[in-house]
N, C-alpha and C positions, 0 to 999 in steps of 0.2 A: 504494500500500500504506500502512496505516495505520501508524505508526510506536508510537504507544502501547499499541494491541491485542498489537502483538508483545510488547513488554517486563511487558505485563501477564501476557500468560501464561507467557511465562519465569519471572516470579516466583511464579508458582502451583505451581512444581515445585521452588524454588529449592533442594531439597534435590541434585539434581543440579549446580549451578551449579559449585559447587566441586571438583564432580569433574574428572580431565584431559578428560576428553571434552568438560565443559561449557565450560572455558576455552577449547579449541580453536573448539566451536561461535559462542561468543560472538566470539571473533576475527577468524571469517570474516562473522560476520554486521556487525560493525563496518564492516570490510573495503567492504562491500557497497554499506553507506551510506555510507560517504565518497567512494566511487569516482561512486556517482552522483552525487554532490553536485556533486564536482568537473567531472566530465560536460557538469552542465549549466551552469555558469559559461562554455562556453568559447564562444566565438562567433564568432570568426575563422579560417579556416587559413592555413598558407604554403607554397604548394611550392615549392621550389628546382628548379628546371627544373638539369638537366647537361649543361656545356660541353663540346668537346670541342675540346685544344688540339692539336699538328703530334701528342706522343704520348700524352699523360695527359686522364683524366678533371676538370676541374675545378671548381668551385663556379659557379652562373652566375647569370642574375639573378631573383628571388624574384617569384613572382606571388599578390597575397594578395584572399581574397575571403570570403564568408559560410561559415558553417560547412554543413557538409555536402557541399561541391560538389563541393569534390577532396579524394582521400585520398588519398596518399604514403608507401609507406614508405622512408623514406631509410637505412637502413641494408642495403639489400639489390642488388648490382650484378648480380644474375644476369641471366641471358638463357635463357628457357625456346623449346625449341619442343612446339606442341601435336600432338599425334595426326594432327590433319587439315591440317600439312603447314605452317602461320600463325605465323608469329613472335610469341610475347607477349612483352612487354615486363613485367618484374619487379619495378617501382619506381622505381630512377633514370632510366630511359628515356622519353621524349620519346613519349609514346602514349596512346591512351585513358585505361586506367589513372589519368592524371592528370585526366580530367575526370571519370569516373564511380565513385563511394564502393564502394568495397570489388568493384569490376567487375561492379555489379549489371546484370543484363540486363534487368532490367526498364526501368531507366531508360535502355540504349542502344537499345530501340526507339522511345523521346521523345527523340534523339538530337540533333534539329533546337535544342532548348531551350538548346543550350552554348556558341551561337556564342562569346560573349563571351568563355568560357575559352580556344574555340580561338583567336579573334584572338590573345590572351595570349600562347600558347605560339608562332605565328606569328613574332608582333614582336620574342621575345626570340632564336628561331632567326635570323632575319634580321641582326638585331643581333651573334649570334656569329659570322656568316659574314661581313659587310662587312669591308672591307679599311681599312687605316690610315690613309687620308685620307678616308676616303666619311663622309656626312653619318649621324649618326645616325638608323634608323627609330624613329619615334613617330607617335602616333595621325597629326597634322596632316601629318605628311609621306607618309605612306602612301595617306590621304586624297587628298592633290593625284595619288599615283602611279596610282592605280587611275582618275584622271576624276573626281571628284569639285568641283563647285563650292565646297561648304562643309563643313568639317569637321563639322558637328554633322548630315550628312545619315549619318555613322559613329557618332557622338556618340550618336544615340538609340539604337542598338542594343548599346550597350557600356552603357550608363547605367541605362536601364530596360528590361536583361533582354527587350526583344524581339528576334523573332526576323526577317531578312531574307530577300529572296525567292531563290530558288535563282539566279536572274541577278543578281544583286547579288552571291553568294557566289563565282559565277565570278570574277567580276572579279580576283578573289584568284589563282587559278589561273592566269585570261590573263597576268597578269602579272610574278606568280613563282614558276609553277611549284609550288607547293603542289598534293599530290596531291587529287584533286576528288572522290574518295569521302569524303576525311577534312576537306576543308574545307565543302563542299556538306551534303552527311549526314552527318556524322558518323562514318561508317564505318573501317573500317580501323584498323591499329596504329601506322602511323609518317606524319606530319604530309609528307616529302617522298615517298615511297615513289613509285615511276614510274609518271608518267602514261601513258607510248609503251609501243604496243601491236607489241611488235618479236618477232616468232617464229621470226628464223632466226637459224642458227649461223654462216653466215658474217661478218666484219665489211662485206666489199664492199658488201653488201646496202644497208649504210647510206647509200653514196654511188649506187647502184643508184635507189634508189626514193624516197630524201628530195627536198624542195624545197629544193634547195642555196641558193635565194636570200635563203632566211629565215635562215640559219646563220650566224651573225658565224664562230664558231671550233670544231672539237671540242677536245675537252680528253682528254688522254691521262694513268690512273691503272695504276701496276704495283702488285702487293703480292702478298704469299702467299693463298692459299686454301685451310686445311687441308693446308697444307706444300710447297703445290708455289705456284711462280710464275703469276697469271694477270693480265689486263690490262681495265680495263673502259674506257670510252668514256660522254665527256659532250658532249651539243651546248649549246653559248655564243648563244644568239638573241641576247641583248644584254646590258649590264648588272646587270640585276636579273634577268632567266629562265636558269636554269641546268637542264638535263634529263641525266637517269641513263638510259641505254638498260642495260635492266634485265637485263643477262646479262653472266657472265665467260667472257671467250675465254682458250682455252689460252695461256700463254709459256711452257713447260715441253716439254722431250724426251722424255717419257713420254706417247707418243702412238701412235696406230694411223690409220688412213685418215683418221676424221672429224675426230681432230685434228691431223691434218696440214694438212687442207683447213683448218680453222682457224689455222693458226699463219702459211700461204702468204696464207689470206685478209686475216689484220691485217697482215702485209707489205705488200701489194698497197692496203690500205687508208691505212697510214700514207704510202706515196710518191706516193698521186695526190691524197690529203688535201694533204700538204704543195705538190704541185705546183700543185692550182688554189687556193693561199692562205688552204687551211682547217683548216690544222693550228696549234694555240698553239706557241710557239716552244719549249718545256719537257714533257718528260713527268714527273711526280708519283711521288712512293716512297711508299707507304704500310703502314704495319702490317698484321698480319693481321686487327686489331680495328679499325682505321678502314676497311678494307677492306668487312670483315663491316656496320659501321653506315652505312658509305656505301650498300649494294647496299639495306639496309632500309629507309634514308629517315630516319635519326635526324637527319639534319642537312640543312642545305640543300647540293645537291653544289656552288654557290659555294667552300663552307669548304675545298675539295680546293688553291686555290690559296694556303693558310696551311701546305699540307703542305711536307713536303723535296725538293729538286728532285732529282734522280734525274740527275745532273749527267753528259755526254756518252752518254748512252742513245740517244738516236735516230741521231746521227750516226756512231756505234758499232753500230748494231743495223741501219741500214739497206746496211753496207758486206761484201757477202757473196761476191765475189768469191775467189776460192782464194786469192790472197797476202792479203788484207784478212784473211780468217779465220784465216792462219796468222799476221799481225802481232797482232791483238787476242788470241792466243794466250797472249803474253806480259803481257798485262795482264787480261786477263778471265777468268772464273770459268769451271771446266768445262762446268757448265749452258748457259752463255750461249753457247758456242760448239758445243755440241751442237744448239742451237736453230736456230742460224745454218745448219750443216753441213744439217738438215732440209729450209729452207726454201730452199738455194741447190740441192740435188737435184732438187726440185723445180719451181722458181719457171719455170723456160723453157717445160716444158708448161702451166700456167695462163696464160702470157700468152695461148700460142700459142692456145689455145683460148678463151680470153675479156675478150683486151684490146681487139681493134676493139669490139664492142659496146660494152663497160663505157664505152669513149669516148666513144661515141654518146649513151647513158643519162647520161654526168654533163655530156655540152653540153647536152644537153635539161633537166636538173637546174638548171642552173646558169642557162636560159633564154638561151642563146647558137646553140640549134638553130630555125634557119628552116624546116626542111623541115616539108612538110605531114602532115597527122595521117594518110595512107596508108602516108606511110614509118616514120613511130612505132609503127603500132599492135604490133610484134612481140611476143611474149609474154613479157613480163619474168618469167615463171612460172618460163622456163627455167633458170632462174641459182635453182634453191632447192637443197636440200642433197642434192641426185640429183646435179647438176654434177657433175664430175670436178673436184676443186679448187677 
């Protein structure tokens, strides 16, 4: 727009100027031009990616890059969810959002174009979940994690804006777990959100049908969920891969058949986890909000062991005996011994009915079963949430 054509003809009327309308108009038209002026001076942004400590939100570390690429609004903590069921993220959250301007759609079907901003957001989650002695992640060191001979075979994708081939982007996933719609394409709202394709309700299941050999440890989270108690489960492959099995099982006495079957099944799951050496020695207390950002994937699930320990819960929780449950009467909370009084009702008909098997399934699991694949082939089908217990 021409800027002297306008004031030329402003002044062609200037008998209006003086009027309140004219001063108002002239104010905005000011207005107008300085905003664009300013506008375009700007050439950099910064978003401040958010941490998230045992209970609070906090400042974390700043990724800055050319103008346009990420927009942020930092003033806004909400958490929406959409229509069609999808968690968006509302500014301070660890998602898309961060890499595409104003959550244009057009540019998330050229989705492929941001690796660099995803690495970004990567390396600083990585960095909030290592633990107090672990090495700092940076480019070079990430580099040597994923295979890599030289760090500048990273380098040129980070540097000059290209883009890597979808096997390259894996690499990312094999190793830590980064969810592979959002590091691959782009896709999705939370950079951890769960890889594992898990569709039953029971927990057994897990020890049922995993390849127990790959499993260093599961990892055990309690927290509220919309007011009542529930518990989620993380499998430990090694140091750096941390996996969210993407469902909350009941711990709560507000339950009917299927969550009863649930609450006997994490019983049954935490004492044969613990018996063949695959349970963390601690189970995790978590707010209802890390709860909630854990199950989305805002953080890497590593970050769960910077949480509160949830201090004699298992050895407490596993003692369901009549005098156990009238002893921990005198130190535990109503809830907790309602849960108990549930699962010891029950607990004798679920062995009876599916402890030889489940034994069988986690030697085989575990690769300690010799027998021949005549005697394996049974239908693991049978153990889905028809079971009785």
């Amino acid at each position: 727009m021409d800027i002297d054509k306008i004031f030329s003809a402003i002044w062609e009327g200037k008998e209006w100027i003086f009027s309140g309308i004219g001063v108002v108009a002239l104010g905005f038209i000011g207005k107008c031009i300085i905003g664009k002026k300013s506008g375009e001076n700007s050439d950099t942004y910064t978003v401040k990616s958010k941490m998230h400590d045992n209970n609070n939100v906090l400042g974390g570390n700043n990724i800055t890059g050319k103008k346009n690429q990420i927009i942020q609004n930092d003033n806004s903590n909400a958490i929406s969810v959409k229509e069609n069921g999808n968690v968006a993220g509302n500014g301070n959250n660890i998602t898309n959002n961060f890499i595409y301007p104003n959550n244009d759609n057009n540019l998330k079907e050229n989705a492929d174009s941001w690796f660099s901003e995803r690495f970004n957001v990567l390396l600083s989650l990585l960095n909030d979940a290592r633990g107090f002695f672990e090495k700092e992640y940076t480019v070079e060191y990430v580099s040597s994690l994923i295979g890599l001979k030289n760090v500048d075979e990273l380098k040129v994708y980070l540097n000059q804006g290209k883009e890597p081939e979808d096997e390259f982007k894996k690499k990312f996933v094999d190793v830590f777990g980064v969810n592979e719609e959002w590091m691959v394409h782009g896709r999705g709202e939370f950079p951890f959100a769960s890889n594992i394709k898990f569709l039953y309700d029971n927990p057994m299941d897990i020890l049922r049908r995993e390849d127990l050999k790959v499993i260093s440890k599961f990892i055990v989270v309690i927290g509220d969920v919309e007011g009542r108690r529930h518990a989620c489960i993380i499998r430990k492959r090694d140091e750096l891969c941390y996996e969210l099995y993407p469902k909350y099982f009941v711990l709560n006495s507000n339950v009917g058949r299927a969550g009863t079957r649930q609450l006997v099944g994490l019983y049954r799951f935490l004492r044969e986890a613990d018996r063949i050496k695959k349970l963390a020695g601690v189970v995790y207390d978590a707010s209802e909000e890390q709860m909630e950002k854990l199950m989305k994937g805002e953080f890497q699930p590593k970050k769960v062991e910077q949480f509160k320990v949830a201090s004699n819960f298992f050895d407490s929780f596993m003692c369901i005996s009549e005098k156990e449950i009238e002893r921990n009467k005198n130190f535990g909370d109503e809830e907790f011994i309602l849960v108990q009084q549930i699962i010891a009702a029950n607990i004798k008909d679920c062995d009876r009915i599916n402890q030889e098997y489940d034994l069988k399934l986690i030697k085989k699991n575990l690769g300690e079963d010799s027998q021949d694949k005549e005697e394996e082939s049974n239908d693991i089908d049978l153990f889905d949430s028809s079971t009785p217990l």
